[in-house]
C-alpha positions as CSV (number, residue, x, y, z in Angstrom):
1,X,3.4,-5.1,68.1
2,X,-0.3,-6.5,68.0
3,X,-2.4,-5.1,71.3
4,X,-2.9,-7.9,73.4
5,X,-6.7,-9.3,73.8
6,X,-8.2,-11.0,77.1
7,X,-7.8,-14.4,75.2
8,X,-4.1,-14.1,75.6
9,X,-3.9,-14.1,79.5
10,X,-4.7,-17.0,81.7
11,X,-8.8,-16.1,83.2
12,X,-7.4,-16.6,86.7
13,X,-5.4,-13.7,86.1
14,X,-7.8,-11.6,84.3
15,X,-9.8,-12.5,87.7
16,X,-7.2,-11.3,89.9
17,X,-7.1,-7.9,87.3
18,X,-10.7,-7.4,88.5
19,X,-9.7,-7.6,92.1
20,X,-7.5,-5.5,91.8
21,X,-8.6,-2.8,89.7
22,X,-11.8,-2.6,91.7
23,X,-9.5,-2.3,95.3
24,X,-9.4,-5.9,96.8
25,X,-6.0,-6.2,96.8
26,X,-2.9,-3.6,96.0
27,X,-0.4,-3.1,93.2
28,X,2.0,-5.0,95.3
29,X,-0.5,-8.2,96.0
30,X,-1.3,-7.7,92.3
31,X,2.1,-8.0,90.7
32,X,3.2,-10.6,93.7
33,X,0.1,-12.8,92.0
34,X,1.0,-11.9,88.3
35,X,4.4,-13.8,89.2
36,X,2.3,-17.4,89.4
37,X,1.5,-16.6,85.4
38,X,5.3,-15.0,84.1
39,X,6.5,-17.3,82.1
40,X,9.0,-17.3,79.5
41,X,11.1,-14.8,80.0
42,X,8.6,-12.3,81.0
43,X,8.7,-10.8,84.2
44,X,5.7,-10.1,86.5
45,X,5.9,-6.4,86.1
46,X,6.0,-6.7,82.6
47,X,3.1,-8.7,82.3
48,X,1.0,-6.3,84.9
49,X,2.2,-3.5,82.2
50,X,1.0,-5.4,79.1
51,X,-2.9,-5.6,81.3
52,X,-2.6,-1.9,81.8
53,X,-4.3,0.9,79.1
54,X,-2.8,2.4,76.7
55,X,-3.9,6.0,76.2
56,X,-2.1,6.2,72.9
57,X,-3.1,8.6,70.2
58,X,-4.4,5.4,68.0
59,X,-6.4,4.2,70.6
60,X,-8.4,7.0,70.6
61,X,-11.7,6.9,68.2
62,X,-12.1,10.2,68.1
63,X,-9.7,12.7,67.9
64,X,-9.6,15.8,70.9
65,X,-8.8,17.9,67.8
66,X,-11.8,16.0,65.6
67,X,-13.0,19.2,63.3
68,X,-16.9,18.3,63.6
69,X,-17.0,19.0,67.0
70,X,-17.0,21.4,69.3
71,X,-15.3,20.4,72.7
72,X,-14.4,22.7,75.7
73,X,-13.8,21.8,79.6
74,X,-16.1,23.2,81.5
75,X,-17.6,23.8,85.5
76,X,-20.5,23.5,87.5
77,X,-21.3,23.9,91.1
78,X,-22.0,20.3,93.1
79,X,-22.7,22.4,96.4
80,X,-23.6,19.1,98.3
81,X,-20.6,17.6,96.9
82,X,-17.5,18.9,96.0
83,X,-18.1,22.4,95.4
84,X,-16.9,22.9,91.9
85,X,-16.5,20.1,89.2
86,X,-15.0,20.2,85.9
87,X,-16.3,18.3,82.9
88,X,-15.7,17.9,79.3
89,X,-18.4,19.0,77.0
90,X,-18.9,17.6,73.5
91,X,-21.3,18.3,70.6
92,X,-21.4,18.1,66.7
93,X,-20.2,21.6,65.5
94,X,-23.1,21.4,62.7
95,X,-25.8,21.1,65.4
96,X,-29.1,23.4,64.1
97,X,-30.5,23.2,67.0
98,X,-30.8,22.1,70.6
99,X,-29.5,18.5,71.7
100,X,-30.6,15.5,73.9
101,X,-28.0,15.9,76.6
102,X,-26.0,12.6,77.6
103,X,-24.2,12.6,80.6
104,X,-20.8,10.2,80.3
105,X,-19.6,8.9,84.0
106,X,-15.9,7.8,84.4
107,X,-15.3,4.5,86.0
108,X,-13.9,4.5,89.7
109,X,-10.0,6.4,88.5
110,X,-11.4,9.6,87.1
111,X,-12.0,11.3,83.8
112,X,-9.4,9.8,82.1
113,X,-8.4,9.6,78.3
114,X,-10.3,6.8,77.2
115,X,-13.8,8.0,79.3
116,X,-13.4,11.9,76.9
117,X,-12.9,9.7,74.1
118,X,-16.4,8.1,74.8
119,X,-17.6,11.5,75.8
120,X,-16.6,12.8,72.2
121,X,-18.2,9.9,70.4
122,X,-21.4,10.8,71.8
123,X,-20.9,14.2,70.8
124,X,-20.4,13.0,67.4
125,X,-23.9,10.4,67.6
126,X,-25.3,14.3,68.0
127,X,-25.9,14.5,71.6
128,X,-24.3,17.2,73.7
129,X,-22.3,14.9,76.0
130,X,-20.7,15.8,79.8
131,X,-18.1,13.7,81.0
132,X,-17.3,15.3,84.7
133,X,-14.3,14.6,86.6
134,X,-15.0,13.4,90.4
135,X,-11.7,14.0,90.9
136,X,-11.7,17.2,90.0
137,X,-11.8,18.4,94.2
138,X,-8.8,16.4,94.8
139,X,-7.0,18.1,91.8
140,X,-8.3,16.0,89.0
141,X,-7.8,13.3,87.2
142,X,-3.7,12.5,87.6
143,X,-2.7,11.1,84.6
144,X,-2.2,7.7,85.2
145,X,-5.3,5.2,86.6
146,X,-3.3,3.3,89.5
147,X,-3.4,6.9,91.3
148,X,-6.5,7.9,89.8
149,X,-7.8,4.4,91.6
150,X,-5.9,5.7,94.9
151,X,-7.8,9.0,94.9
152,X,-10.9,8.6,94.1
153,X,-10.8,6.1,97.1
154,X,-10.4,9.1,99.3
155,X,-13.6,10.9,98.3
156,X,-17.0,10.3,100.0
157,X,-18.9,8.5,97.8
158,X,-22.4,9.8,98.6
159,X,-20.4,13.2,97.7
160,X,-19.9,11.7,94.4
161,X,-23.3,10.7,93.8
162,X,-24.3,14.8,94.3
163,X,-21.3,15.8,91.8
164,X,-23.5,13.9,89.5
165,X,-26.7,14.4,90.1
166,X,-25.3,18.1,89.9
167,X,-24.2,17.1,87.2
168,X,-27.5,16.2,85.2
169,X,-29.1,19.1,86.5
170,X,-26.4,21.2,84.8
171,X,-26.7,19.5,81.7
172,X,-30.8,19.6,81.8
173,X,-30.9,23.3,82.1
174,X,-27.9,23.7,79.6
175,X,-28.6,26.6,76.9
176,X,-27.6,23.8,74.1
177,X,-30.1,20.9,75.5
178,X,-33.4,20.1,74.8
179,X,-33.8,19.5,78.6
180,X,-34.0,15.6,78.0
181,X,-30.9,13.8,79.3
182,X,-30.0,10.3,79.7
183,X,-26.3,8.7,81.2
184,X,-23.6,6.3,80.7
185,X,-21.4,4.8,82.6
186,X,-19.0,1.7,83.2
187,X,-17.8,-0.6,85.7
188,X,-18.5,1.4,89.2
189,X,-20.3,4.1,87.3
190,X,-22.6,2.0,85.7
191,X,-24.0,1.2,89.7
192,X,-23.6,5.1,89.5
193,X,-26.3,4.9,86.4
194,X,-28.7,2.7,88.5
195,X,-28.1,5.4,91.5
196,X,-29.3,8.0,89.2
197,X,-32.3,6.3,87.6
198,X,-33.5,5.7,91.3
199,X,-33.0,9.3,92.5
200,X,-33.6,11.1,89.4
201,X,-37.2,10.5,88.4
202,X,-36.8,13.1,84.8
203,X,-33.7,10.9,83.7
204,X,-34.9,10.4,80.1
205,X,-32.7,7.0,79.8
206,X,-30.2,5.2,81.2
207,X,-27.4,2.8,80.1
208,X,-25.4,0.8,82.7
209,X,-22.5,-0.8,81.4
210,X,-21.6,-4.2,83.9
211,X,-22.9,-2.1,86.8
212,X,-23.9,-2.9,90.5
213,X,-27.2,-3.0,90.9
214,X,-29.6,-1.0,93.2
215,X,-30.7,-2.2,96.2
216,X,-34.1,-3.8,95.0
217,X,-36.4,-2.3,97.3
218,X,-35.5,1.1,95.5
219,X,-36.5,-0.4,91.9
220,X,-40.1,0.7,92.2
221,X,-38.9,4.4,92.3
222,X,-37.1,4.3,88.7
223,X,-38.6,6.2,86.1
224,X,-36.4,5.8,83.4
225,X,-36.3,3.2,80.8
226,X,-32.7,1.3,81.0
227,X,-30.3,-0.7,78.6
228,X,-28.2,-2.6,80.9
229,X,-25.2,-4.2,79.6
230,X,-23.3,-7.2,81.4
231,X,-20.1,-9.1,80.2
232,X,-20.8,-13.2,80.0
233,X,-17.6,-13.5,82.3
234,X,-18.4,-11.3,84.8
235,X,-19.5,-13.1,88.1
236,X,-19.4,-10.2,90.9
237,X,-21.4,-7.9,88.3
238,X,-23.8,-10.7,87.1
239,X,-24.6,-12.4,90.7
240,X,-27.6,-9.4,91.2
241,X,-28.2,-9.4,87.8
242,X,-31.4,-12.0,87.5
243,X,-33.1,-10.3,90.8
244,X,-32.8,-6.9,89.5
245,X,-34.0,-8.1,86.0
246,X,-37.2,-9.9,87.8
247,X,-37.6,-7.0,89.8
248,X,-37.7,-4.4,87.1
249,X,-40.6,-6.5,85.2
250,X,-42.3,-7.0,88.6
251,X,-42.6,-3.0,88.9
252,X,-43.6,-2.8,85.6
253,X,-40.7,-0.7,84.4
254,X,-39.0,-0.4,80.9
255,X,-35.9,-2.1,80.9
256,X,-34.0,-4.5,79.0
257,X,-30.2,-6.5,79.3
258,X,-28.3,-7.7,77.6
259,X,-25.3,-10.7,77.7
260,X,-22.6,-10.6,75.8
261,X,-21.0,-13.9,76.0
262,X,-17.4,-14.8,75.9
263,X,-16.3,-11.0,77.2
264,X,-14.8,-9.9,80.2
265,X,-16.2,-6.9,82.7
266,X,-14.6,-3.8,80.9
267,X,-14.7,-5.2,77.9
268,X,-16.2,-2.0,75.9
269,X,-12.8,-0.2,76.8
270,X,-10.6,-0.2,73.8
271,X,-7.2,0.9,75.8
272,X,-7.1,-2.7,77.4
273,X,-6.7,-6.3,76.4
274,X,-10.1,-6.9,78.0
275,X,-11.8,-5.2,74.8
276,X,-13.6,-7.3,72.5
277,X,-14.4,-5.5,69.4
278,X,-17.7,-7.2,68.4
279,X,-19.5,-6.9,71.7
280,X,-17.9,-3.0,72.6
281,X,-19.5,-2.3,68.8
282,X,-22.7,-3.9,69.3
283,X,-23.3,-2.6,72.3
284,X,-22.9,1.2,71.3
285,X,-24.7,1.0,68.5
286,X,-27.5,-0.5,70.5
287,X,-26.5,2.6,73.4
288,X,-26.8,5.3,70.4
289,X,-29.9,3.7,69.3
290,X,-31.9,3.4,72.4
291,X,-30.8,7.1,73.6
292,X,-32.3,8.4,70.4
293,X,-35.5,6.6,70.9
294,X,-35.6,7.8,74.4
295,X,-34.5,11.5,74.4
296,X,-35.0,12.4,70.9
């Protein structure tokens, strides 16, 4: 059966997908509010399952058992975090030398399938890649997203913010890094992205993918140079989006966005119908490129 794409659903609903995946209303409201778009035979449970990823084996760009790269699962200590935090760590297995590091941060459900898939591919751009798992305290990452969502709730998110500023320190003074570093991140971690260019003033680069922005008064205090990414149909991301832009050229500070028309917020993740191909492709090849003019 052909995956579904965002053109396929009604925009409303795609809309209430948002709200929901992003905690302003439950599974319950959700599928309650899927039932207003079931038509033909399909019930609203089914049509909240076709919305949902699919962590299949396909879907997966790179392969856990890829041969031209070397991947382990690591830890670190966040000690103003969570104490101890687990990661995935990815780099090309024909590496000569020491890499850029690039740290990969998981939207707001954990490190899940798709986010170590996007971990590995920046292995394989040759960049030693951490993905860590702010679920990791609670247990880690469950294996599904709807309770990935649920606990990840639960943890203080200024506690987060330490696991990964921990985190780029980690990866900094890793044995296999050059000691320049930039991050990624999507959805609630891109905001996490901005966080980090604001309280990290050695972050090599940074690329937020339809992030919150910072608050503006803290815009002065980003070193970084930034690639920020926002989907055309995306108005909670995109209503900061023109005073952060103004405020980033007002302070002087490298930093570029781009629009991609058309898409929907999420749409560089290939396990849901909210992909789009075209932008997801341009936008990581324009990701790759700008990390190796940064960090390289």
């Amino acid at each position: 059966m052909a995956r579904k794409k965002a053109s396929d659903f009604d925009p409303a609903l795609l809309d209430m997908l948002d709200d929901y995946v992003h905690g302003g209303i439950n599974r319950r409201q959700f599928i309650d509010g899927a039932g207003k778009f079931a038509v033909g035979g399909i019930t609203a449970a089914a049509l909240v399952d076709s919305l949902s990823p699919t962590y299949a084996a396909e879907t997966q760009q790179v392969s856990p058992e890829d041969s031209r790269l070397k991947t382990e699962y690591v830890e670190y200590d966040s000690p103003q975090g969570g104490g101890t935090i687990r990661a995935l760590l990815s780099r090309p297995v024909d590496a000569s030398g020491r890499l850029p590091g690039v740290l990969v941060i998981h939207e707001n459900r954990g490190l899940n399938p798709h986010i170590e898939d996007v971990a590995r591919r920046a292995g394989l751009a040759g960049f030693l890649a951490l993905a860590p798992d702010a679920l990791w305290p609670l247990g880690g990452y469950p294996g599904n997203d709807d309770d990935g969502r649920t606990m990840q709730r639960e943890r203080d998110r200024a506690e987060m913010i330490e696991d990964f500023v921990a985190a780029a320190g980690f990866l900094r003074s890793h044995a296999e890094c050059t000691g320049q570093i930039g991050a990624v991140g999507f959805c609630y971690v891109g905001g996490v992205v901005n966080t980090l260019a604001v309280r990290l003033p050695n972050l090599g680069a940074g690329v937020p993918f339809y992030g919150s922005q910072p608050p503006l008064e803290d815009v002065p205090k980003i070193q970084a140079p930034l690639l920020i990414n926002y989907a055309g149909n995306d108005d909670r991301i995109n209503a900061g989006a023109a005073a952060y832009d103004e405020a980033l050229a007002d302070a002087g500070k490298t930093a570029t966005s781009y629009v991609y028309e058309g898409v929907n917020h999420g749409f560089h993740n290939d396990t849901t119908p909210r992909f789009d191909e075209a932008a997801a492709t341009l936008a990581w090849e324009r990701t790759v490129a700008f990390f190796n003019e940064h960090l390289r």
